[in-house]
FIPARO-876997 format. One record per atom (N, C-alpha, C): residue number from 1; residue in three letters; x, y, z. Coordinates in steps of 0.1 Angstrom, whole numbers. Example, Ala and Ser with C-alpha at 12.3 -4.5 7.8 and 13.67 -1.06 7.14 Angstrom:
BEGIN
REC  nr rest    xx    yy    zz
REC   1  ALA   132   -57    78
REC   1  ALA   123   -45    78
REC   1  ALA   132   -33    78
REC   2  SER   128   -22    71
REC   2  SER   137   -11    71
REC   2  SER   129     0    79
//
This chain:
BEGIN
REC  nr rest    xx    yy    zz
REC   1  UNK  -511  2810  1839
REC   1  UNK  -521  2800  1839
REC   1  UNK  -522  2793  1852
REC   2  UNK  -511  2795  1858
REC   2  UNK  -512  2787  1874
REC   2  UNK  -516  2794  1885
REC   3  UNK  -515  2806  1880
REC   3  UNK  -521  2817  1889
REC   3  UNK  -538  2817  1885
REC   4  UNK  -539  2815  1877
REC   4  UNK  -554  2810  1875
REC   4  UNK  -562  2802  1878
REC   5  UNK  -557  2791  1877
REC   5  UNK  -555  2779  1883
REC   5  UNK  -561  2779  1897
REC   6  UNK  -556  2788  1905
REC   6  UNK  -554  2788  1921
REC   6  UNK  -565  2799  1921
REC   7  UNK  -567  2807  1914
REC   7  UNK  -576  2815  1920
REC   7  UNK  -588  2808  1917
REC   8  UNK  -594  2802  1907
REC   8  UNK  -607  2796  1902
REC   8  UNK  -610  2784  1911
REC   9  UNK  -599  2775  1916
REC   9  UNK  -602  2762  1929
REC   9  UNK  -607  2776  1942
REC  10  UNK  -595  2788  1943
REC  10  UNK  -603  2791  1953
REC  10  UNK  -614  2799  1955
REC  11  UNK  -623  2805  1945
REC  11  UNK  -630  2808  1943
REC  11  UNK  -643  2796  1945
REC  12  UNK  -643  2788  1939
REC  12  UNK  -651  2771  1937
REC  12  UNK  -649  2769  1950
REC  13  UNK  -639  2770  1961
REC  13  UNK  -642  2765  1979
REC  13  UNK  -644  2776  1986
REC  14  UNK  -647  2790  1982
REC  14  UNK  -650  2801  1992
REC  14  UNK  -671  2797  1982
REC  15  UNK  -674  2798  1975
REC  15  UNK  -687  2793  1971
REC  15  UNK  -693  2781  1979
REC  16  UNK  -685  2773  1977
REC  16  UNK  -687  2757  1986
REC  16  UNK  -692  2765  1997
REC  17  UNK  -685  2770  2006
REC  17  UNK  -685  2773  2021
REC  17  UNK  -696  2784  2024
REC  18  UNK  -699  2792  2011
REC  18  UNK  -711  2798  2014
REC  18  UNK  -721  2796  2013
REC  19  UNK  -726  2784  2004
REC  19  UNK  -733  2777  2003
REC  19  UNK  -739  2772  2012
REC  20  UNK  -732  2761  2022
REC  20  UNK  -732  2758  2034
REC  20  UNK  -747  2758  2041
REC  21  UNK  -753  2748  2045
REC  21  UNK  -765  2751  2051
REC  21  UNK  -761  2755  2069
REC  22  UNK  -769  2765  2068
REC  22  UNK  -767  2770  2084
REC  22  UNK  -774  2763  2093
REC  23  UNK  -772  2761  2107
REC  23  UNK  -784  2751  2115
REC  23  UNK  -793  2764  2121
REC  24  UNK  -805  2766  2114
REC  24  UNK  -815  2776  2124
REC  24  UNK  -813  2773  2141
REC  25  UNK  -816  2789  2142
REC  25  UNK  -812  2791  2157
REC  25  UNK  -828  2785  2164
REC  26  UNK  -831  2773  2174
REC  26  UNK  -838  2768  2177
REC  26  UNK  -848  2769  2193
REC  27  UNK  -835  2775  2200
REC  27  UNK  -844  2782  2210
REC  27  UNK  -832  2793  2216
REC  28  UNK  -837  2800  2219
REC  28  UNK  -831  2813  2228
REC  28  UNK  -839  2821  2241
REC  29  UNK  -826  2818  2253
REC  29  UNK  -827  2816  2264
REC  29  UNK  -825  2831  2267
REC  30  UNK  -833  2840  2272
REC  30  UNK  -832  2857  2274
REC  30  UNK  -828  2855  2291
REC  31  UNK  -814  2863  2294
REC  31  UNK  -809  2864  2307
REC  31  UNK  -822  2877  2316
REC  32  UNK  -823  2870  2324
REC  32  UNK  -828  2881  2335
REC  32  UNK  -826  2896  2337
REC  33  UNK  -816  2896  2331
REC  33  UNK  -812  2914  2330
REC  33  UNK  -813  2919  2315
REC  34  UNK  -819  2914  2310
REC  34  UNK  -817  2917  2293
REC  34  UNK  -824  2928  2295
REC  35  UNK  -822  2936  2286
REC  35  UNK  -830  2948  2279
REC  35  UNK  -846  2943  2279
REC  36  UNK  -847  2933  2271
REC  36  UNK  -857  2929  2268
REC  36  UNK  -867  2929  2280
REC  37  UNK  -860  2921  2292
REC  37  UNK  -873  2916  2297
REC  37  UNK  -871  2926  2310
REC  38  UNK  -862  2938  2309
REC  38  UNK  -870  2948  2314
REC  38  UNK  -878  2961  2315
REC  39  UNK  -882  2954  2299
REC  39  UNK  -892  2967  2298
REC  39  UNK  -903  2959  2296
REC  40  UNK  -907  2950  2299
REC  40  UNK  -917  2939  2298
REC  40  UNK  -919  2927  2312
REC  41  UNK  -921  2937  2325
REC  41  UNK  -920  2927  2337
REC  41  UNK  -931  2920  2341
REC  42  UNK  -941  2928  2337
REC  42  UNK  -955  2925  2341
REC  42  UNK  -970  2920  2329
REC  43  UNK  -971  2907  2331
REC  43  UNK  -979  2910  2319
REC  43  UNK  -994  2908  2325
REC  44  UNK -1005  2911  2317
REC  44  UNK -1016  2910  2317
REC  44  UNK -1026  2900  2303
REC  45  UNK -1034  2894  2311
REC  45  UNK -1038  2883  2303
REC  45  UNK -1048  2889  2293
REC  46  UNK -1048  2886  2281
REC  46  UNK -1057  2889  2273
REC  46  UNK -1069  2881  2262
REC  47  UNK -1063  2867  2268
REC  47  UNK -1072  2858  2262
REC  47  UNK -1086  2859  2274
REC  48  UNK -1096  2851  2269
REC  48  UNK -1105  2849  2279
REC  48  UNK -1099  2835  2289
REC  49  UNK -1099  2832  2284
REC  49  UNK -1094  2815  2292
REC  49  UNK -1081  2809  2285
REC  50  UNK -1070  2806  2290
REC  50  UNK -1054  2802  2283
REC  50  UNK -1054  2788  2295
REC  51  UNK -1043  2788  2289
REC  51  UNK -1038  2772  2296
REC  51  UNK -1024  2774  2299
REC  52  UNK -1016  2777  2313
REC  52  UNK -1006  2778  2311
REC  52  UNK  -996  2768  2310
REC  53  UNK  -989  2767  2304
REC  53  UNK  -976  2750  2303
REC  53  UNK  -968  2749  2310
REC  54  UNK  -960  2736  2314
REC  54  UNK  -949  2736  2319
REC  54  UNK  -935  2737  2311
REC  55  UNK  -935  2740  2300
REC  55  UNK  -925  2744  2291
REC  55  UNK  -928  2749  2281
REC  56  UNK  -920  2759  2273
REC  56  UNK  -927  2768  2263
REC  56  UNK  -924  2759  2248
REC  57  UNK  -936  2762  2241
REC  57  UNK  -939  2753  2228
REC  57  UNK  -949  2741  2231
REC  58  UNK  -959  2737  2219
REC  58  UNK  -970  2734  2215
REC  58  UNK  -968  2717  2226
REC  59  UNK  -953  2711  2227
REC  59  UNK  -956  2698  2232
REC  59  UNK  -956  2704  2248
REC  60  UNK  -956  2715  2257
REC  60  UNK  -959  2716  2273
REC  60  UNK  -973  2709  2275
REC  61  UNK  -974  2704  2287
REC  61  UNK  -987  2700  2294
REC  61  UNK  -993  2713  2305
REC  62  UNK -1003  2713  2306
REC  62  UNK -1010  2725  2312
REC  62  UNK -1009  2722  2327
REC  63  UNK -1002  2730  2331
REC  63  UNK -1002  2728  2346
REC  63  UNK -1012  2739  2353
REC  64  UNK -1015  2751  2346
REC  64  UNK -1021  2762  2354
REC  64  UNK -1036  2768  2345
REC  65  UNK -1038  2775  2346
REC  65  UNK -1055  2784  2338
REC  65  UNK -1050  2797  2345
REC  66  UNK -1056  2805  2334
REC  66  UNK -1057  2821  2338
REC  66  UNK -1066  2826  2329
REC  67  UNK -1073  2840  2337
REC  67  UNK -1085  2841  2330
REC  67  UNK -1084  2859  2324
REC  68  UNK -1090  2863  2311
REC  68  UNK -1088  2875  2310
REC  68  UNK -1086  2889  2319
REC  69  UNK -1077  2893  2321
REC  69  UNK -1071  2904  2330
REC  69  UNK -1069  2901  2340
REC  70  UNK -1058  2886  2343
REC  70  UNK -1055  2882  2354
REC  70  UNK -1038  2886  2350
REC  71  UNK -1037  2890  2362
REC  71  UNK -1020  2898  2361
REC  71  UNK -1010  2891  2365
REC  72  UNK  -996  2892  2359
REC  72  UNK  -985  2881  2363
REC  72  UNK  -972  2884  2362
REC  73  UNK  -961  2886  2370
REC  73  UNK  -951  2893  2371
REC  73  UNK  -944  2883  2363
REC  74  UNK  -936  2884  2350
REC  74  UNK  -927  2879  2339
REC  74  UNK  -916  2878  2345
REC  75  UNK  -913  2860  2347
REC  75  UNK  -901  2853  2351
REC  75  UNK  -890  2852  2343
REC  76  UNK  -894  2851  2332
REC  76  UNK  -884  2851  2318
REC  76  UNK  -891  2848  2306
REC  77  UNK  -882  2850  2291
REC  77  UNK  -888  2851  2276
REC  77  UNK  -883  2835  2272
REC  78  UNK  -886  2833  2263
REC  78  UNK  -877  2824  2258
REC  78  UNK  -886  2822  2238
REC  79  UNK  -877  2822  2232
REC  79  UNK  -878  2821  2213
REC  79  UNK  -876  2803  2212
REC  80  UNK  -891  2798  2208
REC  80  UNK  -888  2785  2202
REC  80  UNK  -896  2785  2190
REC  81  UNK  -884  2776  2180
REC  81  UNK  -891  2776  2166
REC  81  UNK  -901  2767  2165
REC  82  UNK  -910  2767  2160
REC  82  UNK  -923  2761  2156
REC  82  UNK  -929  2762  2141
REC  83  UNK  -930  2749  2141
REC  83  UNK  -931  2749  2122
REC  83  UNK  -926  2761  2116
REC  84  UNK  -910  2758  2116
REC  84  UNK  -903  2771  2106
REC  84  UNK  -908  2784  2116
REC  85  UNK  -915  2787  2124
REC  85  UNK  -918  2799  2126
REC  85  UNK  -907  2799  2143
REC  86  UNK  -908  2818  2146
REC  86  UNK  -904  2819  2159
REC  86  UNK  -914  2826  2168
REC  87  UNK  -916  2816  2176
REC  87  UNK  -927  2818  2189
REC  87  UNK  -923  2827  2203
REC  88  UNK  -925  2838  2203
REC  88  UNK  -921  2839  2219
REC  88  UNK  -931  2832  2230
REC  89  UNK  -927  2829  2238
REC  89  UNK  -932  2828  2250
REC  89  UNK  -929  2833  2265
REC  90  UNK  -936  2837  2269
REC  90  UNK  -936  2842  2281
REC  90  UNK  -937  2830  2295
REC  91  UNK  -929  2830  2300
REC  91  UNK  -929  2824  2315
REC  91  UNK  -935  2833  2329
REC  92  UNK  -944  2827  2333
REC  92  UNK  -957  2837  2344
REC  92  UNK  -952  2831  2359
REC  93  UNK  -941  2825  2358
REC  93  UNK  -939  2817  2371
REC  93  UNK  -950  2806  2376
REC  94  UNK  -965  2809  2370
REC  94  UNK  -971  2795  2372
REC  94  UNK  -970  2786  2363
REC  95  UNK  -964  2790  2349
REC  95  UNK  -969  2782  2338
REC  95  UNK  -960  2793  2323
REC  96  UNK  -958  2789  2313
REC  96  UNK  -957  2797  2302
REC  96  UNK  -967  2800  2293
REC  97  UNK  -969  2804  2287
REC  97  UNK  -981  2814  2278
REC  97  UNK  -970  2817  2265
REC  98  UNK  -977  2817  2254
REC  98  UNK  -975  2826  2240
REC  98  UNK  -977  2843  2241
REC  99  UNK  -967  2844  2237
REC  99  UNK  -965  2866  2236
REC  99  UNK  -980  2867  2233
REC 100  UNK  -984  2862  2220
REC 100  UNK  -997  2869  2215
REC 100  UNK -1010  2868  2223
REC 101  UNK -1010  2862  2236
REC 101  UNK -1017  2859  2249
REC 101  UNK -1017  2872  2255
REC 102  UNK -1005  2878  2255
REC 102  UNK -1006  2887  2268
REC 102  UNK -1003  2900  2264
REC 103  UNK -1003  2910  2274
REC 103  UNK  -997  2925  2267
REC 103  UNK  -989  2928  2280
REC 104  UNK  -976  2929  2278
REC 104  UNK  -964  2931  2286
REC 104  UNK  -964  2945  2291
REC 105  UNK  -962  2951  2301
REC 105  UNK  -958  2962  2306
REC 105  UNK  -948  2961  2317
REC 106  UNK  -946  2974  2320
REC 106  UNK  -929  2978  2325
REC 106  UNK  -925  2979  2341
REC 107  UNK  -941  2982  2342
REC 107  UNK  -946  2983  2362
REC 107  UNK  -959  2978  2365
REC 108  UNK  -960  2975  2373
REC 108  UNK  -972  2967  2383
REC 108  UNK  -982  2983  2382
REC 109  UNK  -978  2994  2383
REC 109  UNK  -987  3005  2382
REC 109  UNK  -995  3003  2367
REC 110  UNK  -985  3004  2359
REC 110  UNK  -989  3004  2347
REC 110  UNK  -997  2991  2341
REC 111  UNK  -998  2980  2345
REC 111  UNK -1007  2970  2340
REC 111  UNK -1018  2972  2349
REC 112  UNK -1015  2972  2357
REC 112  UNK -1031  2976  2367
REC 112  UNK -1038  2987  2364
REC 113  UNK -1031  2997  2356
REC 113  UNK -1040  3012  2354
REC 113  UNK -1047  3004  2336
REC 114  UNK -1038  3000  2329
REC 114  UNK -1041  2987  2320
REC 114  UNK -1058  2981  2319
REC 115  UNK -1054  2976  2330
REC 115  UNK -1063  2960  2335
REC 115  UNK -1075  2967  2339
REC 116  UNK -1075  2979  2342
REC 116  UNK -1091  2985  2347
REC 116  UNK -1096  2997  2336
REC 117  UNK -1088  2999  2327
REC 117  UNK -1090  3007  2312
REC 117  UNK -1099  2995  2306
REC 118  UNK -1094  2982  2304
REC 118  UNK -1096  2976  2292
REC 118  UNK -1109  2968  2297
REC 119  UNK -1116  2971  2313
REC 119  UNK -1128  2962  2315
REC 119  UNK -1142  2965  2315
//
């Protein structure tokens, strides 16, 4: 009975603990040499007119403008959550931009062979 006892409390605190609310992961900071952001150095604009920010997510103020198939060598990524959702953003060195703005490539040859296909 006491061995029962002991397994059923610890059973009821390994449940407790899984239960547990986790803290969503809220921003993520991509190193310079990541995988990621080197197959994605160069991006190319694909809005007609964007606004670039001084920090990525909806509260940045617009420090810069760029206009459809203006090209921009990718400073770094960064993942911020936004209403429950996860946003990439892109940093252009003048300003950041949203992923879904731009279309990333891997060489300056290749966005500019890009940039005069898509005009």
């Amino acid at each position: 009975m006491k061995r029962f006892a002991l397994f059923f409390l610890f059973l009821i605190s390994l449940s407790l603990l899984a239960c547990s609310k986790e803290d969503p992961l809220q921003t993520l900071d991509l190193p310079s040499d990541s995988a990621m952001n080197d197959a994605n150095r160069f991006a190319l604009i694909i809005e007609t007119y964007v606004s670039l920010l001084d920090k990525p997510g909806d509260d940045g103020i617009t420090v810069s403008h760029a206009r459809k198939f203006d090209v921009f060598p990718v400073e770094g990524l960064e993942i911020v959550k936004e209403d429950g959702e996860q946003v990439l953003w892109v940093n252009l060195g003048k300003g950041w931009i949203q992923r879904s703005s731009v279309q990333l490539y891997s060489s300056k040859e290749k966005v500019l062979t890009a940039a005069k296909k898509l005009k």
